[in-house]
C-alpha positions as CSV (number, residue, x, y, z in Angstrom):
1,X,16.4,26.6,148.2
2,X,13.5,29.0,148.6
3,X,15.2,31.1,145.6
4,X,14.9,27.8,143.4
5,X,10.8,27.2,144.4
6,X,10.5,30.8,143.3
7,X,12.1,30.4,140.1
8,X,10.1,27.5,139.8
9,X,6.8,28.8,140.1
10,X,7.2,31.6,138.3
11,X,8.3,29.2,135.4
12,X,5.4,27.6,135.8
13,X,3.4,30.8,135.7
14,X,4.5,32.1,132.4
15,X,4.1,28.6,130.5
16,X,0.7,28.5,131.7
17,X,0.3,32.3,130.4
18,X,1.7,31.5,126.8
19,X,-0.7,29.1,127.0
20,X,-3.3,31.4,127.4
21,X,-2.6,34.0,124.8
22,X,-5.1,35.9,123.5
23,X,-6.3,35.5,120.1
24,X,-5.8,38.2,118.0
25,X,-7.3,38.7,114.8
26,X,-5.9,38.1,111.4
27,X,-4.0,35.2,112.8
28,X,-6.4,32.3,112.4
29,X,-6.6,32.3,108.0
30,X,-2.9,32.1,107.0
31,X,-2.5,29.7,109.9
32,X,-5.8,27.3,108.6
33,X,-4.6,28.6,105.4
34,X,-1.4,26.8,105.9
35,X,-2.9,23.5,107.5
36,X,-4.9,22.9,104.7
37,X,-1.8,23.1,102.4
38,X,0.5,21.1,104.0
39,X,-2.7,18.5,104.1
40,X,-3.0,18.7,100.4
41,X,0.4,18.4,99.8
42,X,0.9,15.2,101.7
43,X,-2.0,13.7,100.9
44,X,-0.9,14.8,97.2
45,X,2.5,12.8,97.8
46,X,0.6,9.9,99.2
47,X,-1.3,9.4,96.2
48,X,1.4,10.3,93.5
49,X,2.2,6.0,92.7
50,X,-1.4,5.9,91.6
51,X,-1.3,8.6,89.3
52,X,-3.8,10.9,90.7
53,X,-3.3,14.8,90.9
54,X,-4.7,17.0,93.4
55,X,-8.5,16.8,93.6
56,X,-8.7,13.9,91.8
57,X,-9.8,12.4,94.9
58,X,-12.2,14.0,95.7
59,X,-13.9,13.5,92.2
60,X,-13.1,9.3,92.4
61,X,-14.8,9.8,96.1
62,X,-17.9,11.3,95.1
63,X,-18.4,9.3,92.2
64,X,-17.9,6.4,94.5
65,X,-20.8,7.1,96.1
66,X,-23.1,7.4,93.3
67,X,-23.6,5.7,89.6
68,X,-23.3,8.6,87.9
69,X,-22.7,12.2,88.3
70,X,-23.3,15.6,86.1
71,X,-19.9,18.1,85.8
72,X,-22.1,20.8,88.0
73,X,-23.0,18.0,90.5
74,X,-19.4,17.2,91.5
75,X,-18.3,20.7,91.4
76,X,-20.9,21.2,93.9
77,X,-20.1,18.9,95.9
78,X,-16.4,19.5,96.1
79,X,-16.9,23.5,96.3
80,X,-15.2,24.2,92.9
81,X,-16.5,26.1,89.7
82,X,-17.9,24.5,87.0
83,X,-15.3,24.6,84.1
84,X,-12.3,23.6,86.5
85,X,-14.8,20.6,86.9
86,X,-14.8,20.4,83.7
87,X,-10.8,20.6,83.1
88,X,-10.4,17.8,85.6
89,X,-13.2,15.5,84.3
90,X,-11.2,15.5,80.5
91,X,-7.7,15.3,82.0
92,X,-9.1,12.1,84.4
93,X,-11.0,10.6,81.3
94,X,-7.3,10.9,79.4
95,X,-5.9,8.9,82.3
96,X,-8.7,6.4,81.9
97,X,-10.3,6.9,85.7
98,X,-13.8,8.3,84.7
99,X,-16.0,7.5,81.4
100,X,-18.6,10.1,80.1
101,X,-22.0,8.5,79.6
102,X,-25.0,10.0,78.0
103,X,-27.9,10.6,80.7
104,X,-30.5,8.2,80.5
105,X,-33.0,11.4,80.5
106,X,-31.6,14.2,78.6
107,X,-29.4,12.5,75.9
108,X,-27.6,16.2,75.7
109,X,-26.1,15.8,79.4
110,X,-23.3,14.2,79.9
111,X,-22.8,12.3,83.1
112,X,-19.2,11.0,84.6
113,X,-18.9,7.5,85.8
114,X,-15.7,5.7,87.3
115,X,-14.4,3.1,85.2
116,X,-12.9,0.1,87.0
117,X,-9.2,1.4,86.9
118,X,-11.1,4.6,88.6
119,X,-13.1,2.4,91.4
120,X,-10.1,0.2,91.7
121,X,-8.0,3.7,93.5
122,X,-11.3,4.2,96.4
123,X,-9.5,1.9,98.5
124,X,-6.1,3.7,98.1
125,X,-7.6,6.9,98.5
126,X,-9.6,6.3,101.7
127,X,-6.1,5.0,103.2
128,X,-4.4,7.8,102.1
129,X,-7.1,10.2,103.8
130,X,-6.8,8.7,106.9
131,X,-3.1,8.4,107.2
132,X,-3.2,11.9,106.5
133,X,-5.5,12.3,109.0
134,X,-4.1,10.2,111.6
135,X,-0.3,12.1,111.0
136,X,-1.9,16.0,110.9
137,X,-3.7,14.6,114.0
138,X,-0.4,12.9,116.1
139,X,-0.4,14.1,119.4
140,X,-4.5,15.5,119.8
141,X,-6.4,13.6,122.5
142,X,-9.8,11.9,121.1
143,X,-11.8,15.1,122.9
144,X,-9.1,17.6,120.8
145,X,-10.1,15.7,117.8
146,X,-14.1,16.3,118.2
147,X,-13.5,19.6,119.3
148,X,-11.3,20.8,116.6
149,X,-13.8,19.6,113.8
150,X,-16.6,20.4,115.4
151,X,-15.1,24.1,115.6
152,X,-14.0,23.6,112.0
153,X,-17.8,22.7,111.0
154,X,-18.8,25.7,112.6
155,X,-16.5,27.7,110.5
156,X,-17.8,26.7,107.4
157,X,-21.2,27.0,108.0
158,X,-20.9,30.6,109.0
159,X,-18.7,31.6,106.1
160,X,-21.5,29.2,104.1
161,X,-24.1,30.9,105.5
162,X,-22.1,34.4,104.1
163,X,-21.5,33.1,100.7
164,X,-25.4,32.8,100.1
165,X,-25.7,36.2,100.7
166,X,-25.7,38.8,97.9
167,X,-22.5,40.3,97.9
168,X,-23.3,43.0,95.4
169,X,-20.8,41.6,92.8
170,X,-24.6,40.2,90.6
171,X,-22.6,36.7,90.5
């Protein structure tokens, strides 16, 4: 019986040393790399009945939260370039989501604003962000949950804080 304790414990002792396995580098991008995929991709399914494409959602979200929005504003906002802003505002004003209206200050800026067909899919959207949320999530405690974001928000506001920097390309 004293054989079987010692196998025991030295079970034990090598789950908890996988569990404490060292990080080494170049593992954590394709791994987050990966996690945001799969995210997209489900999320993507989720919202294939209502017609939307990938970042769709996001635009349909921002707008949400404001009247009216300029192409550059949004693409701020969302962390893309310009022109694919641009791309995706004609292709969701094809589908009838978004309408271009003049701005009220420079008549030669075009703003975007959600048409009702376009505010009708918030509600769908914001389920489909949480469920995607809640399934990517299955299994993290509440403190996993705040700790994992909170070490995702740090993330981006050091690789932020590197994009403002001049990287000698003169972009």
């Amino acid at each position: 019986m004293a054989k079987k304790d010692k196998q025991a414990k030295k079970d034990k002792s090598e789950e908890k040393d996988k569990s404490r396995e060292r990080y080494e580098p170049g593992t954590l991008q394709p791994e987050l790399t990966k996690a945001a995929r799969s995210m997209r991709t489900f999320l993507t399914r989720s919202l294939s009945a209502s017609g939307l494409y990938a970042g769709q959602d996001g635009v349909i979200l921002a707008l949400s939260s404001q009247e009216t929005m300029t192409a550059g504003a949004i693409a701020t906002e969302l962390g893309v370039k310009p022109p694919t802003m641009t791309r995706t505002l004609s292709r969701m004003e094809a589908q009838g989501f978004i309408k271009r209206v003049a701005d009220e200050s420079d008549g030669r800026q075009m703003r975007a604003a959600l048409t009702e067909l376009g505010r009708r899919q918030v509600g769908a959207i914001s389920y489909a962000v949480k469920a995607t949320e809640a399934f990517a999530l299955s299994g993290f405690s509440d403190k996993e949950m705040r700790q994992f974001c909170k070490l995702l928000k740090k993330i981006n506001g050091n690789l932020g804080q590197e994009n403002d920097k001049d990287d000698g390309f003169g972009e």
